[in-house]
Structure formats: structure tokens, C-alpha cells
SERO-4910 file (N, C-alpha, C, O; in steps of 0.05 Angstrom, whole numbers):
BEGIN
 pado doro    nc1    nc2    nc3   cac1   cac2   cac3    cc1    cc2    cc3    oc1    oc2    oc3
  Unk    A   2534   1172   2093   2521   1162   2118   2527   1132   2120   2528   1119   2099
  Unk    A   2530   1122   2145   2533   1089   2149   2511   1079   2159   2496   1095   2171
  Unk    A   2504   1047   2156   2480   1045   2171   2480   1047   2199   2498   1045   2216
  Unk    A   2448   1054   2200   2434   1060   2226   2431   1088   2229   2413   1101   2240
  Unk    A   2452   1096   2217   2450   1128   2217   2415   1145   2214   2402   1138   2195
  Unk    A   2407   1161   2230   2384   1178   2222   2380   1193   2209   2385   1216   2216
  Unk    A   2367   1189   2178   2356   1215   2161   2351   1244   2172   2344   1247   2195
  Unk    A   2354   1262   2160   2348   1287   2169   2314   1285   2168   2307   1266   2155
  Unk    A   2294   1300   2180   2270   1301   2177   2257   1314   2148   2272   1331   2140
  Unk    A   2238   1310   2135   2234   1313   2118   2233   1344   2118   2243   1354   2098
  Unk    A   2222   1358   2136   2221   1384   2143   2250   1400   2140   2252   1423   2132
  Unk    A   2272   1385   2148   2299   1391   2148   2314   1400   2120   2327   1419   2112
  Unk    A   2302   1365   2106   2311   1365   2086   2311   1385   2061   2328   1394   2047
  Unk    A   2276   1388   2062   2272   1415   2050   2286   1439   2054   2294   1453   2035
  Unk    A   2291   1444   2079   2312   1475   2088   2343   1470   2072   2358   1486   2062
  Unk    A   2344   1445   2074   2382   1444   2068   2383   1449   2041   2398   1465   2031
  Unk    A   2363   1431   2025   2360   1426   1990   2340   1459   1979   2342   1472   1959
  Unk    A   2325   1462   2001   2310   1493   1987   2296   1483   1966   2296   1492   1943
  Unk    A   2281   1459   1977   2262   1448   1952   2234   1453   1971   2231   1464   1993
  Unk    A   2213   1438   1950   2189   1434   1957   2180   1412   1971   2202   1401   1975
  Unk    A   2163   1396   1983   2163   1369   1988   2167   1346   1974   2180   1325   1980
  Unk    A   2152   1353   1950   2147   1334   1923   2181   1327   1916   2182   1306   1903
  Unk    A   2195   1332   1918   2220   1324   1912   2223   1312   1932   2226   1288   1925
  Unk    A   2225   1314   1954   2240   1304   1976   2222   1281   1979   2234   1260   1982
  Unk    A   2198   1280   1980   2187   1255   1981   2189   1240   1953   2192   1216   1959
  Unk    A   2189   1243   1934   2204   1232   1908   2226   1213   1922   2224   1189   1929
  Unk    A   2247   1231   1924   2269   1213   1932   2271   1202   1954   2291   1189   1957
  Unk    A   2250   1202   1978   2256   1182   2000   2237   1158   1990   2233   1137   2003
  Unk    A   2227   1164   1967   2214   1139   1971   2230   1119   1942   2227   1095   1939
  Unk    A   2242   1133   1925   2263   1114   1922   2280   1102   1930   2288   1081   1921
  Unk    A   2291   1120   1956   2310   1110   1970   2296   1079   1975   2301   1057   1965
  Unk    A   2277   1087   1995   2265   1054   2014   2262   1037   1987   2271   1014   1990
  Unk    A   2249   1041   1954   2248   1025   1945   2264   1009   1942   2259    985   1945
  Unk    A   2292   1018   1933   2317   1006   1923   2321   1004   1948   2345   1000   1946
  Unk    A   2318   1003   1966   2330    992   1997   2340    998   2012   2342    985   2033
  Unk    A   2355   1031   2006   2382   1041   2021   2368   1054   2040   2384   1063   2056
  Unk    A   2340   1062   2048   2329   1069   2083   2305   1055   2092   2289   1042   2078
  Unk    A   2306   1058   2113   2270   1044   2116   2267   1068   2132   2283   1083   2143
  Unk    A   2234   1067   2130   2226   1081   2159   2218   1065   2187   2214   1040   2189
  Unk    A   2217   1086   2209   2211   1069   2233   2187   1082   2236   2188   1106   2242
  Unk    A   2165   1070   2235   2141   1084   2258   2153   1108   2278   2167   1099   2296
  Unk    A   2151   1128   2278   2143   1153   2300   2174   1150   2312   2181   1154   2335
  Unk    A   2193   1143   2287   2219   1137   2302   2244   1158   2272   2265   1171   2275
  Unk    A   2233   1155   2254   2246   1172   2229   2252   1155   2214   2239   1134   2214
  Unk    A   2273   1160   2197   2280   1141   2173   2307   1135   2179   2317   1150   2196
  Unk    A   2328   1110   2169   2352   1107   2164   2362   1093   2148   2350   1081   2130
  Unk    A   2386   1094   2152   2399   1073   2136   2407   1045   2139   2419   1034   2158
  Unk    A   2397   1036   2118   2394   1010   2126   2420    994   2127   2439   1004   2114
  Unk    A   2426    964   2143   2454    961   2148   2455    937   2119   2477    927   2114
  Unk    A   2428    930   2100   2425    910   2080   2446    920   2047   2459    940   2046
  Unk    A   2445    909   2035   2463    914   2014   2437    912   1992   2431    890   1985
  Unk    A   2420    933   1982   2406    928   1959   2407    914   1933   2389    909   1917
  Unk    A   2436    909   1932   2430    886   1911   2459    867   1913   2462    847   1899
***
């Protein structure tokens, strides 16, 4: 994905991976830690155009 690009919905994500939530929220919230998405208010998540480190 390049930035700006839109995450799949968390709901999605589960269908594609055939996981539970707990994973998928696991990993979006490493993602935003280390930097590579943010979320938008009532807008989804993406990728961010910043270089994490």
C-alpha cells in the first residue's frame, strides 16, 4: 500500500485473515504505534505519507 491509501475495515480484515478481532486489533494498533497508519475520526484508517523512523 502507498500513502493515503485506505485500510480495509476492521470487519473486512477479519473476513480476508479468518481471524478473530483480538488479532486484528493487536496489529492495527502497532501499526499507528510505530507510525505506518493513523486513524481518521468516522473516516477509517491509512497510511501514513511519514517515514517512522
Amino acid at each position: 500500500m502507498k500513502p493515503g491509501d485506505k485500510l480495509p475495515s476492521k470487519r473486512e480484515l477479519r473476513e480476508i485473515y479468518g481471524t478473530s478481532a483480538q488479532p486484528v486489533d493487536a496489529a492495527l494498533f502497532m501499526l499507528r504505534t510505530e507510525g505506518y497508519v493513523e486513524g481518521r475520526q468516522g473516516k477509517g484508517t491509512f497510511v501514513t505519507d511519514k517515514r517512522p523512523y
